[in-house]
C-alpha positions as CSV (number, residue, x, y, z in Angstrom):
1,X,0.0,0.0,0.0
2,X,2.8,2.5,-0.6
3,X,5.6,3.9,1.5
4,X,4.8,4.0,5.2
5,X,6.6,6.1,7.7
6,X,6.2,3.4,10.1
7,X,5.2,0.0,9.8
8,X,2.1,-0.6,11.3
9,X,3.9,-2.1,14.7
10,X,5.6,1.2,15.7
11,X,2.4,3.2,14.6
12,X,0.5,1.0,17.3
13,X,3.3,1.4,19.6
14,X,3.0,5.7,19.3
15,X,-0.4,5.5,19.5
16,X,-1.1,3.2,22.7
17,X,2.0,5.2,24.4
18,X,2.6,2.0,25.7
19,X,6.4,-0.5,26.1
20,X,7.8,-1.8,23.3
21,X,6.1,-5.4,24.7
22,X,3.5,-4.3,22.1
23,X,5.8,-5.5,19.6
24,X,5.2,-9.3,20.6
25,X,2.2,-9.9,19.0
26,X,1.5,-10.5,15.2
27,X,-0.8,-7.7,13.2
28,X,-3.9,-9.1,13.8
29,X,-3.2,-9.3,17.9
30,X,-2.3,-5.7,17.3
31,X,-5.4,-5.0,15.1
32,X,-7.5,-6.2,18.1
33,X,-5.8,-4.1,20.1
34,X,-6.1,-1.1,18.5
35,X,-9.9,-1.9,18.0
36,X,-10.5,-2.2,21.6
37,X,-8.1,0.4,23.0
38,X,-9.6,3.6,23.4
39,X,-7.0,6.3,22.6
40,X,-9.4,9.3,23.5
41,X,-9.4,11.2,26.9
42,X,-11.1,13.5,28.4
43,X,-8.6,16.2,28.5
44,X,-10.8,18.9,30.7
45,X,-10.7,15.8,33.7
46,X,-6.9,14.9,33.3
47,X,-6.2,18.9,33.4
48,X,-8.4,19.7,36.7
49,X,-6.4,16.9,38.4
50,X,-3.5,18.4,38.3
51,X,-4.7,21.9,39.7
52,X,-3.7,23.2,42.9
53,X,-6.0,25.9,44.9
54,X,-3.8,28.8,43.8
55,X,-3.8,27.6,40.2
56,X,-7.5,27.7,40.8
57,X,-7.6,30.8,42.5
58,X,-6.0,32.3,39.6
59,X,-8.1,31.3,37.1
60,X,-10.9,32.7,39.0
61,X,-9.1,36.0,38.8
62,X,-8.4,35.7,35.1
63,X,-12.0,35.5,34.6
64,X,-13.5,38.0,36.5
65,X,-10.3,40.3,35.5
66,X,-11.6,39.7,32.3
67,X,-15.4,40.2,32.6
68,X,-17.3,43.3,31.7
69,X,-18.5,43.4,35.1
70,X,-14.8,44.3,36.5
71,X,-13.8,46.6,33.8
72,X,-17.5,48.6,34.2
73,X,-16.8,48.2,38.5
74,X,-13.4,49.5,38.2
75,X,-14.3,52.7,35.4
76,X,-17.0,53.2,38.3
77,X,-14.4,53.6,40.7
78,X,-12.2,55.7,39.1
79,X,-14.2,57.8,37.4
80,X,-15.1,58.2,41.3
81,X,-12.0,58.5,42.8
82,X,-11.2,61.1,40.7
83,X,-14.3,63.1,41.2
84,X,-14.2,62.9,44.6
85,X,-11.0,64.3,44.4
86,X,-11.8,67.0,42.0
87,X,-14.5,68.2,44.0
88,X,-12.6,68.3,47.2
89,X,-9.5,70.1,45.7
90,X,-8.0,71.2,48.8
91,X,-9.4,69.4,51.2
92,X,-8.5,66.0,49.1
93,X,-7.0,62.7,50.0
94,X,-5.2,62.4,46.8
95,X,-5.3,66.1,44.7
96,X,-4.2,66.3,40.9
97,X,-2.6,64.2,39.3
98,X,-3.4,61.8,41.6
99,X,-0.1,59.7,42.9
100,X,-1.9,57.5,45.4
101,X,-4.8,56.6,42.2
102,X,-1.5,56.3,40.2
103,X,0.4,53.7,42.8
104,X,-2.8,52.4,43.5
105,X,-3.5,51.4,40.1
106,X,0.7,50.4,39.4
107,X,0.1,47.3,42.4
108,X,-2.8,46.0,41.0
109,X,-1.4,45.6,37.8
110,X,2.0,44.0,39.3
111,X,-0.1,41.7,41.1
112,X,-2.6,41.1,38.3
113,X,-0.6,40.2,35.3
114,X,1.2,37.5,36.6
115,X,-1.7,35.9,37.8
116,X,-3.4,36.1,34.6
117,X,0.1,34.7,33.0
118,X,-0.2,31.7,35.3
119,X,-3.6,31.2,34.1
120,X,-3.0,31.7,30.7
121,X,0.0,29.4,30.5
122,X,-2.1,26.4,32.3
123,X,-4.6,27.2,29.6
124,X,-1.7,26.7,26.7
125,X,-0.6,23.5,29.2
126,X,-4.4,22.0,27.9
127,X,-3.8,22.7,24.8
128,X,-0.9,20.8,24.5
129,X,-2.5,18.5,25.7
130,X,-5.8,18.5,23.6
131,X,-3.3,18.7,20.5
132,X,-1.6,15.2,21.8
133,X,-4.3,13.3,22.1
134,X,-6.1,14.7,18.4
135,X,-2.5,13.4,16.9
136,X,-3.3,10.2,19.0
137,X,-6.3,10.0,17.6
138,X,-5.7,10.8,14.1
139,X,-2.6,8.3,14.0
140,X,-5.3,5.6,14.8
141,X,-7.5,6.9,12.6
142,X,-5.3,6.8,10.2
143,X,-4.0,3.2,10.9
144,X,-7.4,2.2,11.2
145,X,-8.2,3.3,7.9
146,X,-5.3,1.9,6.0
147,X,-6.6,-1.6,7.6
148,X,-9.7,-1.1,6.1
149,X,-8.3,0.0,2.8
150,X,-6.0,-3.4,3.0
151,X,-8.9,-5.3,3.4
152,X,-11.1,-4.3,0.8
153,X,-8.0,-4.8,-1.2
154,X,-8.0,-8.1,-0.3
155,X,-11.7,-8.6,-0.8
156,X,-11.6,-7.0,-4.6
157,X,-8.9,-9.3,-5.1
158,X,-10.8,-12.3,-4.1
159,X,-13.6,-11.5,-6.0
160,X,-11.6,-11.0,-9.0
161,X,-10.3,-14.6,-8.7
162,X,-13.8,-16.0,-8.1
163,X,-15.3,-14.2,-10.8
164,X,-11.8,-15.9,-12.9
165,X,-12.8,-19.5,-11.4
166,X,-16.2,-18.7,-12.7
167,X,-15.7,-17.8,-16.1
168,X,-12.8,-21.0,-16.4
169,X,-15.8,-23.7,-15.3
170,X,-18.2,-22.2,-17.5
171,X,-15.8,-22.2,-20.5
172,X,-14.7,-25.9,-19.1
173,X,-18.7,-26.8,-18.9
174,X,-19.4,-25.4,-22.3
175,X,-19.5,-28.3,-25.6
């Protein structure tokens, strides 16, 4: 069936993940085994195992750093810091141009962006992890298919010799 980057041993062997043991058995123990693996996970479950409660607390953070809700909550808040502070001009806690809104503003966003980093780079962790198991399951797929296509090879071929067989006893049955 042409040129194969792997025979169809090693392709079994990448996708189970498994010991080279696989390499004991014959193609049709390996066939079955292939057939009856499942090579799929659930990626979402495998993740969340691995979480810890700061990596959870940070995701929580990414998303409601990330919501409309915080963005309108915070433009509320500075829009009334700052008008507080307008309209007490002398009498303010923080007068023009504001340093303690400015430093204010400066920690948050050292504390923030990290946190959202953290999050974002678990989130890049899954989908490494999504993207390994679709190339698992494409390489079955794929060796799955090429079985089938083997197969029907086979099949056609028989057929043709049958249909051969045929025609020979008729011609042999013929006066």
């Amino acid at each position: 069936m042409g040129n194969r980057p792997y025979s169809r041993k090693e392709l079994v062997d990448i996708i189970l993940d498994s010991d080279k043991s696989v390499l004991e058995y014959d193609d049709d123990d390996i066939t079955e085994l292939v057939l009856e693996t499942k090579v799929t996970k659930n990626i979402n479950e495998a993740h969340d195992r691995k979480l810890t409660r700061g990596d959870l607390m940070a995701d929580k953070l990414a998303t409601f750093a990330g919501s409309w809700f915080f963005i309108s909550f915070f433009l509320l808040a500075l829009v009334l810091w700052i008008g507080v502070n307008v309209l007490l001009q002398n009498r303010s806690y923080d007068p023009y141009p504001f340093i303690l809104l400015n430093l204010i503003l400066s920690c948050i966003a050292a504390i923030q962006a990290p946190i959202i980093m953290m999050s974002q780079n678990r989130q890049e962790e899954k989908d490494r992890m999504r993207s390994k198991n679709d190339y698992r399951v494409n390489l079955k797929s794929e060796f799955l298919i090429e079985e089938l296509y083997d197969k029907i090879e086979e099949l056609n071929r028989s057929v043709l010799e049958m249909k051969e067989t045929i025609k020979q006893n008729k011609a042999e049955q013929q006066p």
